[in-house]
N, C-alpha and C positions, 0 to 999 in steps of 0.2 A: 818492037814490043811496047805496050803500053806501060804508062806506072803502072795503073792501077791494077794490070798481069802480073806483074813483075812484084808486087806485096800480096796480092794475094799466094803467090809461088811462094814466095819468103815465108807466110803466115802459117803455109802448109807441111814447111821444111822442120826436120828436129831442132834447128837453132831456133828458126823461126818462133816454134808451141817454147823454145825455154825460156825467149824474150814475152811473151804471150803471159806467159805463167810468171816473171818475176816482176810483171808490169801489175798483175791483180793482186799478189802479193803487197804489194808497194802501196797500191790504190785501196786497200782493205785496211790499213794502220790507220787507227782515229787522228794521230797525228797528221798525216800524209793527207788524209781526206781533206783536213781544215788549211794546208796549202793549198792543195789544188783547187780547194774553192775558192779561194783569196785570186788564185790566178784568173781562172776562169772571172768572177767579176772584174778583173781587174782587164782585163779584155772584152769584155761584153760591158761594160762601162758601170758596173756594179749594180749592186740592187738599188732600182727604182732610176736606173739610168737616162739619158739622155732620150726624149722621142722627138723626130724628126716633126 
């Protein structure tokens, strides 16, 4: 079975929509927002980053 079977199966399962739901919860706090953007550039090599 493939992953990408295998998460979509899990995305589909009632644990699955709990983790789905406590993930948009999380991502919706203006707090939480200004991490994950701190990550996300901080992985994408931030704003105005590096061009090859």
């Amino acid at each position: 079975m493939s992953l990408f079977k295998k998460v979509a199966e899990f995305a589909s399962s009632p644990q699955g929509k709990k983790v789905i739901d406590q993930a948009k919860k999380y991502a919706s706090d203006p707090k939480n927002k200004e991490k994950i953007e701190q990550v996300k550039n901080k992985l994408l090599g931030g704003k105005g980053g590096k061009t090859p």
